[in-house]
C-alpha distance (Angstrom), angle and dihedral (degrees) to the residues before:
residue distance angle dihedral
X1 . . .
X2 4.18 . .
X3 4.04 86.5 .
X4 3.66 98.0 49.2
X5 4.00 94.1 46.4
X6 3.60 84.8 49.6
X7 3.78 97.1 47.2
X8 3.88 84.9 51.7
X9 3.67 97.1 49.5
X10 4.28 79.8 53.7
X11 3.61 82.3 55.9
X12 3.23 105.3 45.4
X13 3.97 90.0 45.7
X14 3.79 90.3 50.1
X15 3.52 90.9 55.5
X16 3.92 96.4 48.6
X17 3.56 86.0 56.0
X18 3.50 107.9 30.5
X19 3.85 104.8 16.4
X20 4.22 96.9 86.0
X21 3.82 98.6 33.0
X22 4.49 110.3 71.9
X23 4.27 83.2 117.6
X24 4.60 87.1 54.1
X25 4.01 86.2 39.0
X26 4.34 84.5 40.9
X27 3.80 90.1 63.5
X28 3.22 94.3 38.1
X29 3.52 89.1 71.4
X30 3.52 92.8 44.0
X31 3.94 86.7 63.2
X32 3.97 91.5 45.5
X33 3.97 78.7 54.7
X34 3.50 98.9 62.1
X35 4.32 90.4 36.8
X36 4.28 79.2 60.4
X37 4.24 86.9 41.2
X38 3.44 92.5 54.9
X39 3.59 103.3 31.9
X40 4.10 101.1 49.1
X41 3.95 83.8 35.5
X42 3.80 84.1 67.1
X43 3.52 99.4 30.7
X44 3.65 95.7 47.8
X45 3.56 113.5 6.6
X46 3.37 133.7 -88.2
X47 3.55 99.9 -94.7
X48 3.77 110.0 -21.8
X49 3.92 114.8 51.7
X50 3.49 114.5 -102.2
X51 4.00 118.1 -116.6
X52 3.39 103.6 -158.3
X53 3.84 127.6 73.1
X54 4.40 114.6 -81.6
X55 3.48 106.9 -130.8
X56 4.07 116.9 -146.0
X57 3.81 109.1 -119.7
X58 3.68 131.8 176.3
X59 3.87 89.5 -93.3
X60 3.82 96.3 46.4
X61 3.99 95.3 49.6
X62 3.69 84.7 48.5
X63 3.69 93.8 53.9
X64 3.43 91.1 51.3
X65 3.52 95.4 46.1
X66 3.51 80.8 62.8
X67 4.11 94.5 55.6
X68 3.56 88.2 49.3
X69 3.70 86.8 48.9
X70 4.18 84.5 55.7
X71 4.05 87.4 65.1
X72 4.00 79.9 85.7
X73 3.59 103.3 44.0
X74 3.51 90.6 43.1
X75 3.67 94.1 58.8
X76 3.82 92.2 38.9
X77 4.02 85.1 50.7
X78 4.15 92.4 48.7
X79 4.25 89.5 51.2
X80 3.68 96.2 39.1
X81 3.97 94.2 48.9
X82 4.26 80.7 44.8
X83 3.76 92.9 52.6
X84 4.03 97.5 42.4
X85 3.79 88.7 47.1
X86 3.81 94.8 46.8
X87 3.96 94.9 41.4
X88 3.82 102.5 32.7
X89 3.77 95.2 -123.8
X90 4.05 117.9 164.4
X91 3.91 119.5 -109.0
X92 3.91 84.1 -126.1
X93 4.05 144.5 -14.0
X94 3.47 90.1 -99.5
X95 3.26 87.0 55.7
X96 3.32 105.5 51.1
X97 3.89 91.1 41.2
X98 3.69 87.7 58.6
X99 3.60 111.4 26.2
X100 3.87 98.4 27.8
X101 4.03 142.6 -97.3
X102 3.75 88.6 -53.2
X103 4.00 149.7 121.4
X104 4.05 108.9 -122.7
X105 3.61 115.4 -130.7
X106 3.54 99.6 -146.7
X107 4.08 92.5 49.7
X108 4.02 90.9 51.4
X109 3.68 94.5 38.6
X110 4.05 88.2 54.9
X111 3.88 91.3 42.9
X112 3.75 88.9 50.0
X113 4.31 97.9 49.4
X114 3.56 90.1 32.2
X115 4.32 93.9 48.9
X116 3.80 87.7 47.7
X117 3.77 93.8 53.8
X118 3.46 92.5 48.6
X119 3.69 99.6 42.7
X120 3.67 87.3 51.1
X121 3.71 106.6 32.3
X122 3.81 96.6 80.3
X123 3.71 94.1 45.5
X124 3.57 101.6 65.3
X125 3.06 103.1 116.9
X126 3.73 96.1 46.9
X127 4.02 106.0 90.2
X128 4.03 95.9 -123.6
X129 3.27 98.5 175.9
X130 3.77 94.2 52.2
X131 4.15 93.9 45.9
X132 4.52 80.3 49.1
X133 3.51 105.7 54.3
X134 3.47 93.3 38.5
X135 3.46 95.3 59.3
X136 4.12 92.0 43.9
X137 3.88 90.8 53.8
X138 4.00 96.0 46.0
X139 4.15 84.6 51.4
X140 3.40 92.1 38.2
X141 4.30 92.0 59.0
X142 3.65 86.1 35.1
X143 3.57 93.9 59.0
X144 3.85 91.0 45.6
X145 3.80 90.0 52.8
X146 3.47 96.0 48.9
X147 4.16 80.3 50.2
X148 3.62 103.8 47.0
X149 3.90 114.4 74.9
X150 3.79 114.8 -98.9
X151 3.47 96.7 -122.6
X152 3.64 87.6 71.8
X153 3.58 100.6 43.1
X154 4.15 87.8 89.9
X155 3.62 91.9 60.8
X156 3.60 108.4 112.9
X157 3.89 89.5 -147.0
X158 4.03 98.2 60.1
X159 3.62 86.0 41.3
X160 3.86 89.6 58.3
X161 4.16 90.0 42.0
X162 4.10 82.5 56.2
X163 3.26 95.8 52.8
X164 3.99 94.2 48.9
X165 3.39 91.5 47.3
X166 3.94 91.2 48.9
X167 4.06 85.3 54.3
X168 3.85 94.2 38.6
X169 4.09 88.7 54.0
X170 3.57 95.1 49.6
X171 3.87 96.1 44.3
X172 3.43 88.5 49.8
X173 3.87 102.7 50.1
X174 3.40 97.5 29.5
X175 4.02 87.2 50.6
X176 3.96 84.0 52.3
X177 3.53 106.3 42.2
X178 4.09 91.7 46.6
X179 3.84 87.5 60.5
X180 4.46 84.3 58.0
X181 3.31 97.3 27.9
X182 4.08 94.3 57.7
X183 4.08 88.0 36.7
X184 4.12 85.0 52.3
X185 3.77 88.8 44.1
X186 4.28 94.6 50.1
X187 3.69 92.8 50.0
X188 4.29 90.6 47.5
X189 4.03 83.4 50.9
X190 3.85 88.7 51.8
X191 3.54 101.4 42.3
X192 4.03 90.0 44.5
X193 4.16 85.2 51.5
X194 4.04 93.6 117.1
X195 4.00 95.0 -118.0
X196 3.36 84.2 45.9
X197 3.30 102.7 54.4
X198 3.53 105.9 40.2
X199 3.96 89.7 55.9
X200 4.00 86.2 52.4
X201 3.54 86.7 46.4
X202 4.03 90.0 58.1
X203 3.78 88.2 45.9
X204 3.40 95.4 51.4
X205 3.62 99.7 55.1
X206 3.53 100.7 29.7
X207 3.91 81.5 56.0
X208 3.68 92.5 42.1
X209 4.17 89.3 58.0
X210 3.75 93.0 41.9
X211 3.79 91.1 60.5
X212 4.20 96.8 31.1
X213 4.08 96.9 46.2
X214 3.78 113.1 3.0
X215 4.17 84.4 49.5
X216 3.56 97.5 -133.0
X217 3.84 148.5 55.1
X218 3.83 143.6 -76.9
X219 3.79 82.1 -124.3
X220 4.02 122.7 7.9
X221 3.73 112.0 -156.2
C-alpha cells in the first residue's frame, strides 16, 4: 500500500513537470540533433566517412559530453511520451486550447524514437543486453531460493536446477533484448548520420513550435 501511494505521488509529480511540456522536450531533441550533426560530422565526416584517424579536441569531448548528457533526456523523453500516451495529456496549453484536451500522436511518437536513440546512442559500446539478462537470471534464482524451503537449499540437485535456470534466464533475455537493443542502436546510427540529423533537427523544432506557439501540429491525426 506505502509503495503504490508513493509510486503515484512519482506519477503525479512526473506529470506536473513533465505532463504539459512534449513541444519544450520536442526541441530539445532538435538541439541534441544538431550536438549528433556536429559531432559525427567531425568525427566521421559529414557525408563521406573520414579515412584518417579523429583526433579528440576540447570541442569534440565537449560535444560528446553533451551525448552522454542525452542518456537523461532520452529517458525523460521515453517516460514522458509513455505517460502522455497512457493519460491523454496535451503536448502544450496551446495545444490543448486549440486542438483539444488531448496527447498528439505525432509529438509522443517523436519523443518516444527520438528518447530511445538518445538513451541508447551513447551506450554502444556498453554490452546491454549482456549487463540485462544477467541481472534477470541472478533475480530470477534469487527469487526461487528465497521460495524454495531451506531445508532443501543443501541439496546438490536444486542447487544445480538454480544454476540452469540462472543460465537459461540470461540466455534467454539477453538473446531477446540483443535483437532490440542492436535494432535501437541502427536507427540511433542513422538518425545521428549528419544529413540525417540536421533534417531531424529541423523537424524537431519546427514541430516543437507548431505544438508550443502555433497550438497545434505539423500533422493532427
Amino acid at each position: 500500500m506505502v509503495f503504490l501511494q508513493f509510486a503515484q505521488g512519482l506519477l503525479d509529480l512526473w506529470v506536473k513537470i513533465f505532463g504539459d511540456s512534449g513541444a519544450w522536450m520536442l526541441i530539445f531533441c532538435g538541439l541534441m540533433a544538431l550536438v549528433w550533426f556536429f559531432y559525427e560530422g567531425m568525427r566521421r565526416g559529414w557525408i563521406r566517412r573520414k579515412k584518417e584517424d579523429w583526433e579528440m579536441d576540447s570541442v569534440s569531448r565537449f560535444l560528446k559530453f553533451l551525448i552522454f548528457l542525452g542518456i537523461v533526456l532520452g529517458l525523460i523523453n521515453v517516460i514522458t511520451a509513455v505517460i502522455t500516451i497512457s493519460l491523454d495529456i496535451p503536448p502544450s496549453f496551446a495545444y490543448r486550447d486549440n486542438v483539444g484536451n488531448h496527447y498528439d500522436l505525432l509529438t509522443s511518437i517523436s519523443l518516444l524514437v527520438m528518447g530511445l536513440a538518445m538513451f541508447i546512442k551513447p551506450l554502444q559500446d556498453v554490452p546491454i543486453a549482456t549487463i540485462v539478462g544477467l541481472i534477470a537470471g541472478a533475480a530470477v534464482a534469487l527469487l526461487l531460493a528465497m521460495v524454495i524451503p531451506s531445508g532443501f537449499l543443501s541439496d546438490s540437485t536444486v542447487k544445480w536446477i538454480l544454476v540452469i535456470v540462472f543460465v537459461a534466464i540470461t540466455s534467454i533475455v539477453g538473446a531477446l533484448l540483443k535483437v532490440w537493443v542492436d535494432g535501437i542502436e541502427a536507427v540511433a546510427k542513422f538518425l545521428s548520420w549528419p544529413p540525417i540529423a540536421l533534417v531531424l533537427a529541423a523537424y524537431c523544432i519546427v514541430q516543437g513550435l507548431f505544438v508550443l506557439v502555433g497550438g497545434t501540429s505539423l500533422f493532427v491525426f
